[in-house]
C-alpha positions in Angstrom: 5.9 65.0 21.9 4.5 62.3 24.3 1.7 63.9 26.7 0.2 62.0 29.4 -2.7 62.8 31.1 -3.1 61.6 35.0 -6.5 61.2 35.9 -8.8 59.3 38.7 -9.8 56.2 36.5 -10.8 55.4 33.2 -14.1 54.8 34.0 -15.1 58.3 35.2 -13.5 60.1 32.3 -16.3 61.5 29.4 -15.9 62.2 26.0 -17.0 65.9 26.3 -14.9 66.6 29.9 -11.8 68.6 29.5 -8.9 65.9 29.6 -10.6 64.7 26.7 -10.8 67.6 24.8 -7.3 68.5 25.6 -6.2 64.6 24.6 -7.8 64.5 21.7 -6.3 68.0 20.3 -2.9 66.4 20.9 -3.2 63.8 18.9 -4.8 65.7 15.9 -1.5 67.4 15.9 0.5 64.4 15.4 1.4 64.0 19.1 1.4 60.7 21.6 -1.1 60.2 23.9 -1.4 57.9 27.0 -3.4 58.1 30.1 -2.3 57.1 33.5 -4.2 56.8 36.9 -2.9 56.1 40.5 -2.3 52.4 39.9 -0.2 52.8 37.2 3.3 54.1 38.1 6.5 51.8 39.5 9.5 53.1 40.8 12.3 50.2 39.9 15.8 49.1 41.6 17.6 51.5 39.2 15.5 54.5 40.6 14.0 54.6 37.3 10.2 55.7 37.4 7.9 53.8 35.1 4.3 54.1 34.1 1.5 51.3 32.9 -0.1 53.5 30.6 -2.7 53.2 28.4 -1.3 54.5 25.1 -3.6 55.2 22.1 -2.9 54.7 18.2 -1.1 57.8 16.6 -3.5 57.4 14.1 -6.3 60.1 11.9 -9.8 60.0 14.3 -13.1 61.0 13.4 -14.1 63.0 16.0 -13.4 63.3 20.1 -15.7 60.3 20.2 -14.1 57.7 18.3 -11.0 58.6 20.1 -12.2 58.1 23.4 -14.1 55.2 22.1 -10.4 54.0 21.3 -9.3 54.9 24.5 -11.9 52.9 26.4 -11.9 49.9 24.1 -10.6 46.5 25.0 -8.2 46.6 22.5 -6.3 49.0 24.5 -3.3 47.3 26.8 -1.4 48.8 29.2 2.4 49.4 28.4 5.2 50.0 30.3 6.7 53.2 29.5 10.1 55.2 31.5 9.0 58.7 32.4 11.8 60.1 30.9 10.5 59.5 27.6 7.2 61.4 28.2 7.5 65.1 27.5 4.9 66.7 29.4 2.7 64.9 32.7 -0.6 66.6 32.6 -2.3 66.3 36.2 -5.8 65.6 35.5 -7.3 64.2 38.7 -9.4 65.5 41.2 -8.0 64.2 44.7 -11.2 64.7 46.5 -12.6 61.7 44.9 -10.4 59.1 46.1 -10.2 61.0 49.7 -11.5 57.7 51.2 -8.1 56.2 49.4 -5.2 58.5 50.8 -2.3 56.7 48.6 -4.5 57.4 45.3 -5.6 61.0 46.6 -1.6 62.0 46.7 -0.4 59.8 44.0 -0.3 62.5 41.5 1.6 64.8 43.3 4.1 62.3 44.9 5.3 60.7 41.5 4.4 63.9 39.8 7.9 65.5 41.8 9.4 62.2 41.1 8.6 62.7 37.1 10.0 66.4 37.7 13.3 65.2 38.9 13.6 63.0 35.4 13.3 65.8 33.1 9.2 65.7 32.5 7.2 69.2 32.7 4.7 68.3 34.6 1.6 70.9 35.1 0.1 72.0 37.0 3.2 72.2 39.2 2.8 68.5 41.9 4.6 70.7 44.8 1.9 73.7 44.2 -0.6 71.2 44.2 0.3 69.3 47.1 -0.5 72.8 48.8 -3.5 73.0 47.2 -5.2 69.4 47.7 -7.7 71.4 50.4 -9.3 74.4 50.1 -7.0 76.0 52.3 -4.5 77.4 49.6 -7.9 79.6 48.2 -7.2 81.4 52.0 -3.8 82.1 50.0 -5.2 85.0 47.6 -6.1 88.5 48.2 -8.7 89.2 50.5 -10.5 91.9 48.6 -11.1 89.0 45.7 -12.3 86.7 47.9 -15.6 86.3 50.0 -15.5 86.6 54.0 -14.6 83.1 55.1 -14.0 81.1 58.3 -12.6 77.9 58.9 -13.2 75.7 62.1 -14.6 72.8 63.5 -16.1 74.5 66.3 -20.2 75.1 66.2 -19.8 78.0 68.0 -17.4 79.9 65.7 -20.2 79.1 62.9 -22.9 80.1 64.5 -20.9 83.8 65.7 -20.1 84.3 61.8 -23.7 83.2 61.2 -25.1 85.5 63.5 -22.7 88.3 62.1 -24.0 88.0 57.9 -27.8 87.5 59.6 -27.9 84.3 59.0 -27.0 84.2 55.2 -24.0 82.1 54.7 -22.9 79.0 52.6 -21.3 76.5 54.5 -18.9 73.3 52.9 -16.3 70.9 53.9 -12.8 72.3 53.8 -11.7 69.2 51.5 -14.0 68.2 48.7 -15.3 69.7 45.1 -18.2 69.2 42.6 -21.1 70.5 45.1 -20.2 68.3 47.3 -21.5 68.7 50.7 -22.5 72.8 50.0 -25.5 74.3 51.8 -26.9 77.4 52.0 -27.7 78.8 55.1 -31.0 81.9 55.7 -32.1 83.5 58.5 -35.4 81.7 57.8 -33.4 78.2 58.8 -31.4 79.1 61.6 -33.1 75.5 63.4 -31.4 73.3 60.6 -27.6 74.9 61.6 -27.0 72.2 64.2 -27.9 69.5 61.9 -25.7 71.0 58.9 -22.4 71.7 61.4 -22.9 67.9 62.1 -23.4 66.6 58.8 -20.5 68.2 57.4 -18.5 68.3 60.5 -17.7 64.1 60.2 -15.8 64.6 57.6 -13.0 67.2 58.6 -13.1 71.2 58.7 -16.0 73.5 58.1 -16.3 76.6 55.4 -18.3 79.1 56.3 -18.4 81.6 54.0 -20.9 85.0 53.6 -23.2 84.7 51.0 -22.8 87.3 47.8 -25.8 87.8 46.7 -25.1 88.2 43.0 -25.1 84.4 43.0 -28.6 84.3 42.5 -27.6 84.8 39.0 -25.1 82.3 39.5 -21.4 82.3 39.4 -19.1 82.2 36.6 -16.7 80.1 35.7 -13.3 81.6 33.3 -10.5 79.7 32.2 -6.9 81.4 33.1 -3.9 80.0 31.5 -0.4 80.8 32.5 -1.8 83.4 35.0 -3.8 85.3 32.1 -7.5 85.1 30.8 -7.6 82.1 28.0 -8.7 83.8 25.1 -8.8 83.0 21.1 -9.6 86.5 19.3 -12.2 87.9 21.6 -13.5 85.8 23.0 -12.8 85.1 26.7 -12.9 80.7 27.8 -16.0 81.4 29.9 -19.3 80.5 30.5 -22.2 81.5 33.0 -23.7 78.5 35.1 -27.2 79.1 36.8 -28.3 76.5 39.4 -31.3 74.9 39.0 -34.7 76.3 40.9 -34.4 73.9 43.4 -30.4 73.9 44.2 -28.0 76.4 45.0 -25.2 74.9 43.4 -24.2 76.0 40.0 -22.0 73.0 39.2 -23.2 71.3 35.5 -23.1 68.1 36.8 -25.0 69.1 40.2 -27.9 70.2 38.0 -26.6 73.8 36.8 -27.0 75.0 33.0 -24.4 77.1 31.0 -24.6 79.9 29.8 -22.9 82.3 26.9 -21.5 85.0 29.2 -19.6 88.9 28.2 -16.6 89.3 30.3 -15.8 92.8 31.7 -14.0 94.7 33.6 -15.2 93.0 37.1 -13.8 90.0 36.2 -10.5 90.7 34.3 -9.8 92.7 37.4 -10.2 89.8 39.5 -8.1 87.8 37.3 -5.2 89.9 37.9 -5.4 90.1 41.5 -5.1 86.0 41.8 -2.5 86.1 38.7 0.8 86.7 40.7 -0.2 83.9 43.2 -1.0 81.1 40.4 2.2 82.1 38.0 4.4 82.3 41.0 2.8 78.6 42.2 3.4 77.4 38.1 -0.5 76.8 37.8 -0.7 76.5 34.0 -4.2 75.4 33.6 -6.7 76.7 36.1 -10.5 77.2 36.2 -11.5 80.1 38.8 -15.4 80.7 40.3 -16.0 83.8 40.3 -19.5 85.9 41.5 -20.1 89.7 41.3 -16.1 90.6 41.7 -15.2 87.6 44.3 -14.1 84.4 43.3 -15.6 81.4 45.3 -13.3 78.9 44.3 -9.9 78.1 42.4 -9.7 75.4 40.6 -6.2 73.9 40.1 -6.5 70.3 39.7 -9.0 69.6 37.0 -11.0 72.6 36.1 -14.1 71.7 33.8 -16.6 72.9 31.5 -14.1 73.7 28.5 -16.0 72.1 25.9 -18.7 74.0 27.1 -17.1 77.1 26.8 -15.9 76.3 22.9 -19.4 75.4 22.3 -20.8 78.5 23.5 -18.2 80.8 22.1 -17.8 79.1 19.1 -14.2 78.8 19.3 -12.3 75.6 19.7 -9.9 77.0 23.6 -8.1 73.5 23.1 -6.3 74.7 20.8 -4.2 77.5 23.0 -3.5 75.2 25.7 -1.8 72.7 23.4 0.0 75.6 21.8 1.1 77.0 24.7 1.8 73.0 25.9 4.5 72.9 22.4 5.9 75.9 23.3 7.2 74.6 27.1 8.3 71.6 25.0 10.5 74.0 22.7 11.7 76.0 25.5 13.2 72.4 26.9 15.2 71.9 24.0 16.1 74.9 23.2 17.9 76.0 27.0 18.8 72.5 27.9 16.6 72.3 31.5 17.6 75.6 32.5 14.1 76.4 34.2 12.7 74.8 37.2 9.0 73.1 36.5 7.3 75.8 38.3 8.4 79.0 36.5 8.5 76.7 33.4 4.5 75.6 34.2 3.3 79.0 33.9 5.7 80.6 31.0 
């Protein structure tokens, strides 16, 4: 098959991040890879959609290094390829990056429908993720798995729902990901509220969200796939990650270390509450937050930290995913179309 992966940019992409892993496990098997960012896709006189992609040699690597290596290398020139050759469109971005760039933040999902219309599978499902591009769609899950949360813009809404947890709330933008713009709010620093409404207030809608406190041992982060727990004998894709002393976020690249972590009941209950929600939406792929028995956040776009995970657990969870990836391919073929993309994404 012919899998391309939709990310920001080639220059933010890493060897060890996700799409690489993922990338790389495709073409061990044998398949075609490309990559393909927000610049790259032409929609012609004939109504045919095209893509400038980067395609790399079907060839034996060494490791997930020399691949990427391969992938970054000069070497490297974009081709034009017709979507309807590509199997499967893997969206890989994370829109909150390019939010100062509106046509790049929506790009995925815009020709993402357009590649569904020409016979590509393309996961996560673009018209589930267009629902999903804010924080909003979390609001969309079961309120006994989620934290107590409020959204507004107003300063005196916040500081009501404040006053309510006793001053122990985290507060975030409504759009945004990584860390970004997160603060945590005690009753020691009720003075610093007016300056943190504002800061984060510039830039669109305020979170404000009671504080669990089981995230002073930090929050955990588990892999679902199709709607269920990723798993590979048992061992759960999961991983613990601990802010450092001085931050509250637990996000690797904000500072936060992973951890081996056991999976019980807590969470495989939480799992299954969300589950109906993401297989209904055709969420294939999707990374979920989760401390004590709430989950914090959803991640549907371009969850993280699988490598991590394998590393920790000793098992390669790459391997699943691609599995699971051939199977949607088969299922194609072998009923001619007969499923729409988003009961198809989370089969």
């Amino acid at each position: 098959m012919l899998i391309a992966f939709f990310v920001n940019d080639l220059e933010r992409e890493h060897a060890g991040y996700t799409t690489t892993v993922l990338a790389h496990q495709a073409a061990m098997r044998g398949h075609r890879v490309c990559y393909v960012t927000p610049f790259d896709f032409a929609l012609r006189p004939d109504d045919t959609l095209w893509v400038h992609a980067r395609r790399i040699p079907k060839r034996k690597y060494k490791d997930r290094e020399e691949f990427f290596a391969t992938l970054k290398s000069e070497k490297i020139k974009k081709e034009a390829i017709d979507i309807a050759e590509v199997d499967v469109l893997m969206l890989r971005n994370d829109p909150s990056i390019d939010a100062e760039t509106p046509w790049a933040m929506e790009a995925g999902v815009l020709f993402g429908r357009e590649a569904v219309k020409r016979g590509v599978i393309v996961l996560n499902d673009p018209d589930s993720l267009g629902r999903a591009i804010n924080k909003l769609y979390f609001q969309g899950f079961p309120a006994e798995a989620r934290a107590e949360t409020l959204i507004t813009k107003h300063e005196a809404d916040i500081k009501a729902f404040a006053k309510e947890y006793n001053g122990n709330i985290i507060l975030k933008p409504l759009q945004g990901s990584g860390g970004s713009g997160v603060f945590k709010l005690e009753a020691s620093q009720k003075t610093n509220l007016n300056q943190i409404i504002e800061a984060i207030g510039r830039d669109g809608y305020i979170i404000a969200q009671a504080y669990v406190p089981a995230a002073k041992k930090g929050d955990i982060r588990f892999f679902l796939m199709n709607g269920n727990p990723l798993k590979v004998g048992g061992k759960y894709a999961a991983l613990r990650r601990v802010a450092s002393p001085d931050d509250i976020r637990s996000n690797i690249h904000a500072g936060g270390k992973a951890e081996a972590v056991e999976i019980g009941e807590t969470e495989l209950r939480v799992a299954e509450l969300i589950r109906p929600k993401l297989v209904a939406d055709g969420m294939f792929l999707v990374g979920i937050d989760i401390v004590g028995d709430k989950i914090l956040e959803v991640n549907v776009f371009s969850p993280g930290n699988l490598n991590s995970c394998s590393r920790l657990a000793g098992v390669d969870f790459s391997a699943p995913i691609i599995d699971a990836i051939e199977r949607k391919v088969a299922i194609v073929a072998q009923y001619a179309h007969s499923f729409e993309n988003r009961r198809l994404a989370a089969l």
